[in-house]
C-alpha positions as CSV (number, residue, x, y, z in Angstrom):
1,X,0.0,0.0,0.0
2,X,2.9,2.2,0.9
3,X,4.6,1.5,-2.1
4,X,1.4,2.1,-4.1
5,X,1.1,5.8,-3.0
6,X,4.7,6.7,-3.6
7,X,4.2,5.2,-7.0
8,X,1.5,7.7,-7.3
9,X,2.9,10.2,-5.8
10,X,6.3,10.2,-8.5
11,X,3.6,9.6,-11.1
12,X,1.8,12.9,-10.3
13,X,5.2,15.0,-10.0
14,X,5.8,13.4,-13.7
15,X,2.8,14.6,-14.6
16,X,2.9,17.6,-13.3
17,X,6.6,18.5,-13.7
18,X,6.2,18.1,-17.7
19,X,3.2,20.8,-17.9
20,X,5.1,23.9,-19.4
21,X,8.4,22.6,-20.4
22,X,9.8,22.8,-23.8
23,X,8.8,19.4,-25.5
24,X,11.5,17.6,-27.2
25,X,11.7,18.4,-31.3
26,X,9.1,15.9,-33.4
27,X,12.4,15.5,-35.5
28,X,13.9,13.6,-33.0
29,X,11.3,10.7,-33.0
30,X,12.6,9.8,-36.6
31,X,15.6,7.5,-36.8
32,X,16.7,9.4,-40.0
33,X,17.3,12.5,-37.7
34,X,20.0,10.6,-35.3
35,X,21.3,8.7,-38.1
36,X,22.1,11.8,-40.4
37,X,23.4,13.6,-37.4
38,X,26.2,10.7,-36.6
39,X,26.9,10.1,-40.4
40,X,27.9,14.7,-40.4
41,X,29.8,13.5,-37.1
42,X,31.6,10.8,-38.6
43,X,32.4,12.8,-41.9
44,X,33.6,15.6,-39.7
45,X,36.1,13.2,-37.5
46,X,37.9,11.5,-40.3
47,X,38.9,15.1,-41.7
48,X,40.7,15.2,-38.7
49,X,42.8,12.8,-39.9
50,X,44.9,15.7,-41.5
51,X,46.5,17.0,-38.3
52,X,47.5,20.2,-38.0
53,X,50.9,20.4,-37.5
54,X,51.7,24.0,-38.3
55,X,53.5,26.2,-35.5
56,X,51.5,27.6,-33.4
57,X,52.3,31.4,-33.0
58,X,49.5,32.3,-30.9
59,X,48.5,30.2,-27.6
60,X,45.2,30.5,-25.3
61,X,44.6,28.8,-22.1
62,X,41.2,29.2,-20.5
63,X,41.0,28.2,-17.3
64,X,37.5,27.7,-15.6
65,X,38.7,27.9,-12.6
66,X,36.9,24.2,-10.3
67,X,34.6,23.7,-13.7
68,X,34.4,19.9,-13.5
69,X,32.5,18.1,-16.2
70,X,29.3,17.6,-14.2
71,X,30.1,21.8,-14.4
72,X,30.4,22.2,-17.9
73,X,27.3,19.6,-18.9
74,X,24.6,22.0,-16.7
75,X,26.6,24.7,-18.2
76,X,25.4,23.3,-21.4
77,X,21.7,22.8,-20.8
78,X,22.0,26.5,-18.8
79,X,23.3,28.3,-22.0
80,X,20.9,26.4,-24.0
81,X,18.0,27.4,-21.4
82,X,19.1,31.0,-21.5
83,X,18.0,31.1,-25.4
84,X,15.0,29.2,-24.9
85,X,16.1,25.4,-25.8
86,X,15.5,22.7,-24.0
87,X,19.5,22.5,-23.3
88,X,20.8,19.3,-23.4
89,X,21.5,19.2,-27.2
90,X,22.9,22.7,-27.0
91,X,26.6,23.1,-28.0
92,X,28.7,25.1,-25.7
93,X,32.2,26.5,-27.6
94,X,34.2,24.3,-26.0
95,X,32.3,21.4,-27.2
96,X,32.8,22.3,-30.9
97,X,37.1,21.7,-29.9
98,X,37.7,18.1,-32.2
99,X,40.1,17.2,-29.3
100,X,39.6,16.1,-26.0
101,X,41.3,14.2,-22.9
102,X,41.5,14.3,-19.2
103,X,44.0,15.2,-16.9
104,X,44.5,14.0,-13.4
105,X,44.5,17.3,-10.9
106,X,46.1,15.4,-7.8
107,X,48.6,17.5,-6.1
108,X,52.1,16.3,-5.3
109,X,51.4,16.1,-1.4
110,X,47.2,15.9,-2.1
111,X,44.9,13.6,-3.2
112,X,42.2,16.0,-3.8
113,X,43.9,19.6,-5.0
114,X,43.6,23.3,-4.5
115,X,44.1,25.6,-7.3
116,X,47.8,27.0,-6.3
117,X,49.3,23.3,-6.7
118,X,47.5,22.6,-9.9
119,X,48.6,26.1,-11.4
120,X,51.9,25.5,-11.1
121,X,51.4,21.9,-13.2
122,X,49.3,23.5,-15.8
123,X,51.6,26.9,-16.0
124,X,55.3,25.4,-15.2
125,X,54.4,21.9,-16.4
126,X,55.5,20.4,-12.8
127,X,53.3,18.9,-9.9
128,X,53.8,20.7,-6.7
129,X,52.4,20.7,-3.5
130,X,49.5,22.2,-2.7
131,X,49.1,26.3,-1.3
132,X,52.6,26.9,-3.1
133,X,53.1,28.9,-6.7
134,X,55.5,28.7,-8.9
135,X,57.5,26.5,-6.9
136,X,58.6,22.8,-6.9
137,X,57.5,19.9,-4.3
138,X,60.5,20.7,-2.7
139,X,59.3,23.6,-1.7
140,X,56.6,23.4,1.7
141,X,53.7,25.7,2.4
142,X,54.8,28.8,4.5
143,X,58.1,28.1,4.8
144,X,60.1,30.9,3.9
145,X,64.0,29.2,3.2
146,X,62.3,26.5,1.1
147,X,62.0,29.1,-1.6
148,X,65.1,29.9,-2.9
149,X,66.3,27.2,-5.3
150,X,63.0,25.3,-5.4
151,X,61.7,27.9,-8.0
152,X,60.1,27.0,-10.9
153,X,59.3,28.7,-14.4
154,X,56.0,29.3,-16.1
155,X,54.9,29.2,-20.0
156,X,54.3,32.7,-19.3
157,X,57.8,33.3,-19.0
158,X,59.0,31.1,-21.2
159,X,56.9,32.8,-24.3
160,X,57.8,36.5,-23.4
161,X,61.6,35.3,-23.5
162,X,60.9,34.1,-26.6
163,X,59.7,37.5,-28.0
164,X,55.9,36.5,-28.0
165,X,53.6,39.3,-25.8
166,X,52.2,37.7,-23.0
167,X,48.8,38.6,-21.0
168,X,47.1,37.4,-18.1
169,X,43.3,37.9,-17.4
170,X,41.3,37.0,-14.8
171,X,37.7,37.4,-13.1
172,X,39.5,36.7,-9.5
173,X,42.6,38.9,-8.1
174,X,45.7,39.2,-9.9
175,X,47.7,37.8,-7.8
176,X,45.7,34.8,-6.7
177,X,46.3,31.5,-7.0
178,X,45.9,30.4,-11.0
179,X,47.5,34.0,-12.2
180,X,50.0,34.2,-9.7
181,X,51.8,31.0,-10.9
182,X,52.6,32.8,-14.2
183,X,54.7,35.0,-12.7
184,X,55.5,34.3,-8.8
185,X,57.4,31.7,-6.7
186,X,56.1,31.8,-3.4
187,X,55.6,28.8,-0.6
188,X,51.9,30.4,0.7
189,X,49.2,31.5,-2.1
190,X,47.9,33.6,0.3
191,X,50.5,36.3,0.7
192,X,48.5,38.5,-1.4
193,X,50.5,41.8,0.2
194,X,53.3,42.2,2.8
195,X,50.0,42.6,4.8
196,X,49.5,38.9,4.6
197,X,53.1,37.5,5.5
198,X,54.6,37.2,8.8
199,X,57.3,39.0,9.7
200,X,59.8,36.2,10.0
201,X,58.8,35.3,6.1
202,X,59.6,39.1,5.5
203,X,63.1,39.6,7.3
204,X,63.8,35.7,5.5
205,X,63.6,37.8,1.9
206,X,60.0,36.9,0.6
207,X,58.5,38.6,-1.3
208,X,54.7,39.3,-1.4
209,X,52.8,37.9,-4.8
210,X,51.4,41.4,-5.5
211,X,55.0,42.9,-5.7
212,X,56.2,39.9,-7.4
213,X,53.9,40.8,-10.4
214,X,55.5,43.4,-11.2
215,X,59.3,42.8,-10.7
216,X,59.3,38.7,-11.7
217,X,59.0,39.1,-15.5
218,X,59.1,42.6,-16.7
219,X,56.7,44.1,-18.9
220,X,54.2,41.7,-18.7
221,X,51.6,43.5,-22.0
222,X,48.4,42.8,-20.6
223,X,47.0,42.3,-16.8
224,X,43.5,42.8,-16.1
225,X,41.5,41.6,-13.2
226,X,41.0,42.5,-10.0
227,X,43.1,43.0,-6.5
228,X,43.4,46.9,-6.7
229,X,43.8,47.0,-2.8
230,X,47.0,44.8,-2.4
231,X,49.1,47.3,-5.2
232,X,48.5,50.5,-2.4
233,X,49.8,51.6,0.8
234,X,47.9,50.5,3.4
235,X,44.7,52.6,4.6
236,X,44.9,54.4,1.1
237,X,40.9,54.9,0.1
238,X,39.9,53.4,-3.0
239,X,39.1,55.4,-5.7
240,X,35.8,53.2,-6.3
241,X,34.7,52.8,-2.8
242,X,36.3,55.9,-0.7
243,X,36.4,55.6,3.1
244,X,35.3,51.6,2.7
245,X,38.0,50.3,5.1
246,X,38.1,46.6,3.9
247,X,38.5,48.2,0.1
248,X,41.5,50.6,1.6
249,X,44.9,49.8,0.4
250,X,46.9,47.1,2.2
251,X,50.5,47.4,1.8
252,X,52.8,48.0,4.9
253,X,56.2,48.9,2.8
254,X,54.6,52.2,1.8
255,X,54.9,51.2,-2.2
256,X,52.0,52.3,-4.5
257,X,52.8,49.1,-7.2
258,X,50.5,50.8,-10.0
259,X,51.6,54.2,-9.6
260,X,54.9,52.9,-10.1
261,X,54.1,50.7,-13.4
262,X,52.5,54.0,-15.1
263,X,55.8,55.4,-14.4
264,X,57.5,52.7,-15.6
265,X,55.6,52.5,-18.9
266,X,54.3,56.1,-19.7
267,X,56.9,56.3,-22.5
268,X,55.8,52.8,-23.6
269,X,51.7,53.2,-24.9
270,X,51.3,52.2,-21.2
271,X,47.7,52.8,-19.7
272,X,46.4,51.8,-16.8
273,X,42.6,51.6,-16.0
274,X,40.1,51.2,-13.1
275,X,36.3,50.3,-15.0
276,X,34.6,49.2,-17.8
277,X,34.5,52.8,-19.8
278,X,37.9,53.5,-19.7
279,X,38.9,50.4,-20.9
280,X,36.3,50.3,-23.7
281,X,37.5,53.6,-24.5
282,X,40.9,52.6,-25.2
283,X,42.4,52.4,-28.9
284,X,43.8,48.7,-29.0
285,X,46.4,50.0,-31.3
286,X,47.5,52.9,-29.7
287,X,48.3,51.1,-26.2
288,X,51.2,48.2,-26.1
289,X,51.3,47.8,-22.1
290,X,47.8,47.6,-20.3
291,X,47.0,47.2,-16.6
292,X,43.1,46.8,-15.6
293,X,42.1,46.5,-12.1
294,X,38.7,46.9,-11.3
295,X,37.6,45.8,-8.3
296,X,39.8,45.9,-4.9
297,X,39.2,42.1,-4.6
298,X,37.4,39.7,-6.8
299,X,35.3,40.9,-9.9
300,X,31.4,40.8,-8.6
301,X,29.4,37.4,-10.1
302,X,28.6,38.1,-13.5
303,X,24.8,37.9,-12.7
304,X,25.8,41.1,-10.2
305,X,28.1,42.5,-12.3
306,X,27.1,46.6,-12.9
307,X,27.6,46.4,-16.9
308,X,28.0,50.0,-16.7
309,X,31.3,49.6,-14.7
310,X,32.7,46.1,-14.5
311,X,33.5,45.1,-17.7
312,X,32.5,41.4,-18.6
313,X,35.3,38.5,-19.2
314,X,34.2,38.5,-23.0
315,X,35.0,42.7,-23.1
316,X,38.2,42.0,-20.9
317,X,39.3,38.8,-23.3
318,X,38.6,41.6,-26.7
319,X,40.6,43.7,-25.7
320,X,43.4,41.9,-25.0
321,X,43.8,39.5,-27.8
322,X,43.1,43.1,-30.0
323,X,46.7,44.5,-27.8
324,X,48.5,41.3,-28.0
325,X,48.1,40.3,-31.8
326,X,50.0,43.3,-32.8
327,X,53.7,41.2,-31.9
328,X,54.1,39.5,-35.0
329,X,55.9,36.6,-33.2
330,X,52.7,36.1,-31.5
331,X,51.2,36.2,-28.0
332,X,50.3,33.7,-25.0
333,X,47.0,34.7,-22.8
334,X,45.8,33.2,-20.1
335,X,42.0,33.6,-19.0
336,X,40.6,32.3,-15.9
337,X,36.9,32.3,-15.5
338,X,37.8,32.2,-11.7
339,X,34.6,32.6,-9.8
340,X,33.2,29.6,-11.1
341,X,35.3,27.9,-8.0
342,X,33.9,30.5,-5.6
343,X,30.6,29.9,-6.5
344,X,30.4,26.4,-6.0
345,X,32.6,27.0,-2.5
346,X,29.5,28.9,-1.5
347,X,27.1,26.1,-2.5
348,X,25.3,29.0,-5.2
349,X,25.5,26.6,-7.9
350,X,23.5,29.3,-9.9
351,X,26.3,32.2,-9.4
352,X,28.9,29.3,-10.8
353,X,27.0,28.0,-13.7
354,X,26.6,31.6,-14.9
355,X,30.2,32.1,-14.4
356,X,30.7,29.3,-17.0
357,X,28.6,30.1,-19.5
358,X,30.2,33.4,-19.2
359,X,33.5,32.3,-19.8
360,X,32.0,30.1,-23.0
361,X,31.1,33.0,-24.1
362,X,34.9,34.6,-24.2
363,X,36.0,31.6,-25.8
364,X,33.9,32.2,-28.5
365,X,34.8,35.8,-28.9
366,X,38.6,34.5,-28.8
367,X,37.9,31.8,-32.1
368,X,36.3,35.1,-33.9
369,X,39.4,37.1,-33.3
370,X,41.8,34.6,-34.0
371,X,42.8,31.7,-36.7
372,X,42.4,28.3,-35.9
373,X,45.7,27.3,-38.5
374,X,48.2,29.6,-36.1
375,X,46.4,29.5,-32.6
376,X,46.6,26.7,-30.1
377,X,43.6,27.6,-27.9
378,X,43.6,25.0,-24.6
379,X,40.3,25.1,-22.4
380,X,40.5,23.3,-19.1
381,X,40.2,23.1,-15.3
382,X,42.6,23.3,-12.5
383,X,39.7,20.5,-10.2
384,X,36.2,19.9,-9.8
385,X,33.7,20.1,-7.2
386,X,31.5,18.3,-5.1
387,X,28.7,19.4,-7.4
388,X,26.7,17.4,-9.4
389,X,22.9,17.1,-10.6
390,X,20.5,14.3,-11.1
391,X,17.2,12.9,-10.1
392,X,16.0,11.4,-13.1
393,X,15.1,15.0,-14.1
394,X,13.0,15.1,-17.9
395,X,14.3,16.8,-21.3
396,X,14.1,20.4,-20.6
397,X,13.8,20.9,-16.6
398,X,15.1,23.6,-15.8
399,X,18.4,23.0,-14.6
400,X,17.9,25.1,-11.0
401,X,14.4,22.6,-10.9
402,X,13.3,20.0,-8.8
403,X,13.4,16.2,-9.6
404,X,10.4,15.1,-10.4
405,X,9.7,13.0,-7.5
406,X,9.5,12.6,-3.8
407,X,12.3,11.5,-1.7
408,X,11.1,7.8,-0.5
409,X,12.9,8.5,2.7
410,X,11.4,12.0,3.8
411,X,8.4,12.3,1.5
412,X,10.2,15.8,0.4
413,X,10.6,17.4,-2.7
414,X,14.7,17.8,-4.0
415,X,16.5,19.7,-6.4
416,X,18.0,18.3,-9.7
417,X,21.7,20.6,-8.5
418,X,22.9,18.9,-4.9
419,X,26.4,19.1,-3.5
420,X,28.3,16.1,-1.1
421,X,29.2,19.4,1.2
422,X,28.8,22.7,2.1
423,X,26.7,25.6,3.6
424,X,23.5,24.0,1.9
425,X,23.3,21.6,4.4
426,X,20.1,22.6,6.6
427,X,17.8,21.1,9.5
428,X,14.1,22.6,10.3
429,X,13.2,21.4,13.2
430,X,15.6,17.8,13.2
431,X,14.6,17.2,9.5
432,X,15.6,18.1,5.6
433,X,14.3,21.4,4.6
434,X,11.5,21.3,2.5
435,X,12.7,23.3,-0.5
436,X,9.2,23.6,-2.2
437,X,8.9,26.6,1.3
438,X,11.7,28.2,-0.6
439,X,12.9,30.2,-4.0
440,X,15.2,27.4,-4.5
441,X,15.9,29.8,-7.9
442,X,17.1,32.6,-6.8
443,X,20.6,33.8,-7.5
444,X,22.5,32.9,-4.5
445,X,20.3,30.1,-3.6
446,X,22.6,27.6,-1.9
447,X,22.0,24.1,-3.0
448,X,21.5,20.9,-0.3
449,X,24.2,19.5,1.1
450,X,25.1,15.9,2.1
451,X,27.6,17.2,4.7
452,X,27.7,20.3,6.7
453,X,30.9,22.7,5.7
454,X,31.4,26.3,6.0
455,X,33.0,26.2,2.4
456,X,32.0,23.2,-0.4
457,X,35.3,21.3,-1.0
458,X,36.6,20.6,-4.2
459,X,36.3,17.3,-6.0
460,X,39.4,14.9,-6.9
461,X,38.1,13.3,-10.1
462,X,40.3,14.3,-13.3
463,X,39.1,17.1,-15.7
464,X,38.1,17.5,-19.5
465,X,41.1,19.0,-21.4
466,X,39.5,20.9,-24.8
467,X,41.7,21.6,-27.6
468,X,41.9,23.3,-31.0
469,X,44.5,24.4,-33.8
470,X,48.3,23.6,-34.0
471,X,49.7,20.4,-32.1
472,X,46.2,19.9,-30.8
473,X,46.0,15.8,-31.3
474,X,49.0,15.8,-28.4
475,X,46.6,15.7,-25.6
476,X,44.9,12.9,-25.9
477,X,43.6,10.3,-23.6
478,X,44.5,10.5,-20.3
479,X,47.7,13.0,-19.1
480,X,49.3,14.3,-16.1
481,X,48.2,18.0,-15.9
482,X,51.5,18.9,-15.6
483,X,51.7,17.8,-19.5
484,X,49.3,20.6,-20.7
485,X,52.3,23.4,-20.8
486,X,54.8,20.8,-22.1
487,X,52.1,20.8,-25.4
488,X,51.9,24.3,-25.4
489,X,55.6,25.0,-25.7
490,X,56.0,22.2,-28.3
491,X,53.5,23.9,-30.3
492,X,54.8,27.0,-30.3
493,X,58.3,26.7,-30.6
494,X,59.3,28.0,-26.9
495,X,61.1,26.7,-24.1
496,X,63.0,23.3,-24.1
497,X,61.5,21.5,-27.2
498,X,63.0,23.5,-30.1
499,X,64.7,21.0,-32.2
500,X,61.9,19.9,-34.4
501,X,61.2,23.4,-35.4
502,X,64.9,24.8,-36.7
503,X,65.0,21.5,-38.9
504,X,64.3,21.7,-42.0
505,X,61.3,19.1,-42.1
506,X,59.9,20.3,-38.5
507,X,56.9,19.0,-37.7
508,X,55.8,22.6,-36.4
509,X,56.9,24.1,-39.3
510,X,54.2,26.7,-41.3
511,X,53.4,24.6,-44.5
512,X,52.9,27.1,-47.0
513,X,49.4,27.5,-48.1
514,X,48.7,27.6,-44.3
515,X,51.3,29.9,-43.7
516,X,49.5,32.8,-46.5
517,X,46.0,31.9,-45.2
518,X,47.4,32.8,-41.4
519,X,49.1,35.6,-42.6
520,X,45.7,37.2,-44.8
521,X,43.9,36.4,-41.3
522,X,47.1,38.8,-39.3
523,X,46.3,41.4,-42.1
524,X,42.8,41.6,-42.1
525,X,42.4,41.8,-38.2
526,X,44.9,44.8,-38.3
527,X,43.0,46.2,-40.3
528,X,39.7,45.7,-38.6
């Protein structure tokens, strides 16, 4: 009898839950329509048999910073959603990459990694342990004299000593943890400023990550993100938010870090900028050297982003490329999408799918302004999360929606998104909270919990790597992160593999025809 009125009880949320929703394309009930679509598939893949194997002058990393694949498949359905599909058949950029493979994110000292030890795989192409930058496992978290000797360097570095113009751009600080392995060595991610460091790390010769931005590798071309607080002397207002004291500068050795990179550059097409109109504003030929902070800390979410002020990762990603293209050796960018991660720390599943869509839709504005014959463009993550989404949810639910059933334990409605930990975790009165008693859609909604945490915790399960254009078919299968940069390099002639391209039948060398269709492509975006 039980069993009979929870039967019921799931039928009628069926039911129910289908009134409304998008119904699947009549199309899709002939086999012609799925048989067609595999046959364009298949006729697509074996063109890929002619690998591209010219050099690749331009490389692109994106970096969605904890976007696991259970991320970037509601990331689908969400972009889909938010144009009025059903979702699941929708194609994010990504997707359309003809290569993929995974890489395994463990940390050299962690099972399950944070986002400082996998930076420095992914950047310097070696493990490391986790909380440290730029340094090797030899180095250990907040010790000081571990530094020296144990550093490390990044693809960053090794492309702007090849000649190449180099950019970093982020939605998080500058100097956290994915940027701040491009350009720092330090044993604790989280000396942002001197502020941050003990004193014994500061009398041992650290150096804080903010001021390593600018001294490490000079004349970085393009760094835009946030962290505007840790560059200025400490209780300095901020010109955004005046008399905010947590916005107020932060720095104890009196140094105001931008002041000193417009001097620095002023001769150089050297502009630094604070919000979105002044960066829009900006003539991408007329400036070669480009610093953007715009927030103190973090950029806001994009769903609470002011588009009158913040600019958006797409604007941020434009603009760059535009400055960097002008080298005619070529550029390297890196682009984190970096609040994915804090969204799903903070259990707001719907702040981090947005984040990713987001940063989908830079990538796409990155393939319009480049050419897939001399760009290597690399989309990945650094981990996952303890995010996922289920419940035998239909074609179409939304993906912020319920299952479509009862719990057979609590007789209580759940959501499709649920996370193993975190601050979603709730009792009313001993028991689950009923989530049907609340606007389980709203922004900053935090999804249930299995366990109760503070912060969610990342996941350990490897990541998708995405890949396009020159040298692509080398990640394949399944890598060691720390591979990722080693492929890079390769395909762009930088750093220790070299051979193949000064002989004369280099793999990496520009076959001809390719080489004038790359070049018409440099042309005609100058020109544009």
């Amino acid at each position: 009898m039980k069993m009979t009125s929870l039967l019921l009880i799931v039928c009628s949320c069926l039911i129910a839950g289908s009134v409304g929703r998008p119904q699947f394309p009549e199309k899709e009930k002939d086999p012609k329509y799925w048989n067609a679509g595999a046959q364009m598939t298949l006729k697509n893949a074996l063109t890929l048999q002619t690998l591209n194997k010219n050099k690749a002058e331009n490389l692109i990393l994106f970096l969605g910073d904890g976007m696991g694949v259970p991320t970037v498949t509601a990331a689908r359905i969400l972009k889909g959603q938010l144009s009025g599909q059903s979702g699941e058949e929708t194609q994010l950029e990504m997707d359309k990459f003809p290569f993929v493979s995974l890489a395994k994110t463990y940390n050299t000292n962690a099972q399950v990694p944070d986002s400082a030890g996998t930076a420095t795989a992914y950047l310097c192409g070696v493990k490391a342990n986790e909380g440290t930058v730029g340094v090797s496992a030899a180095a250990v978290r907040s010790q000081c004299n571990t530094t020296e000797g144990n550093e490390v360097t990044s693809i960053l570095r090794w492309a702007k000593d090849a000649g190449k113009s180099v950019g970093i751009v982020t939605t998080t600080r500058v100097n956290h943890a994915t940027p701040s392995a491009a350009y720092a060595h330090s044993v604790d991610r989280d000396w942002y400023s001197d502020n941050e460091m003990p004193a014994e790390a500061l009398q041992a010769g650290c150096k804080d990550i903010a001021r390593q931005l600018f001294e490490n590798i000079p004349n970085i071309d393009v760094i835009m993100g946030g962290g505007r607080k840790y560059m200025f002397p400490k209780n300095r207002s901020d010109v955004e938010y005046p008399g905010v004291a947590k916005h107020s500068g932060t720095r104890k050795d009196g140094r105001d870090l931008v002041q000193e990179w417009i001097d620095k550059t002023k001769d150089k097409k050297g502009h630094y900028v604070w919000n979105k109109k002044q960066l829009l504003s900006l003539n991408p030929n007329n400036v070669d050297y480009l610093l953007g902070l715009f927030e103190p800390g973090d950029l806001p979410y994009d769903l609470e982003r002011n588009s009158e002020t913040d600019p958006s990762l797409t604007e941020m990603v434009e603009v760059a490329i535009k400055i960097l293209r002008k080298n005619p050796s070529g550029f390297y960018l890196l682009v984190e999408g970096g609040r994915i991660d804090h969204g799903h720390h903070e259990g707001k599943a719907k702040q981090a799918l947005h984040e990713a869509v987001e940063m989908d839709r830079a990538i796409g504005r990155a393939s319009l302004l480049t050419s897939i014959h001399d760009t290597l463009t690399i989309v990945t993550a650094d981990h996952s999360h303890m995010f996922n989404f289920g419940g035998y949810t239909p074609r179409g639910n939304t993906i912020f929606g319920l299952a479509p059933m009862l719990s057979d334990a609590d007789q209580k409605p759940f959501t499709s998104i649920l996370y193993g930990n975190g601050p979603g975790y709730k009792l009313v009165n001993g028991a689950r909270e009923n989530v049907s008693t609340i606007d389980y859609q709203e922004n900053n909604y935090q999804a249930q919990a299995a366990v109760p945490l503070s912060m969610e915790t990342h996941g350990g399960e490897d990541v998708a790597v995405f890949a396009k254009g020159p040298m692509a078919h080398l990640l394949h299968g399944v890598h060691e992160q720390n591979y990722i940069p080693h492929v890079m390099a390769y395909a762009g002639c930088i750093g220790q593999n070299r051979e193949h391209c000064l002989s004369r039948s280099g793999t990496a060398g520009l076959h001809p025809v390719l080489s004038t269709i790359a070049t018409l492509f440099t042309v005609t975006r100058l020109l544009c």
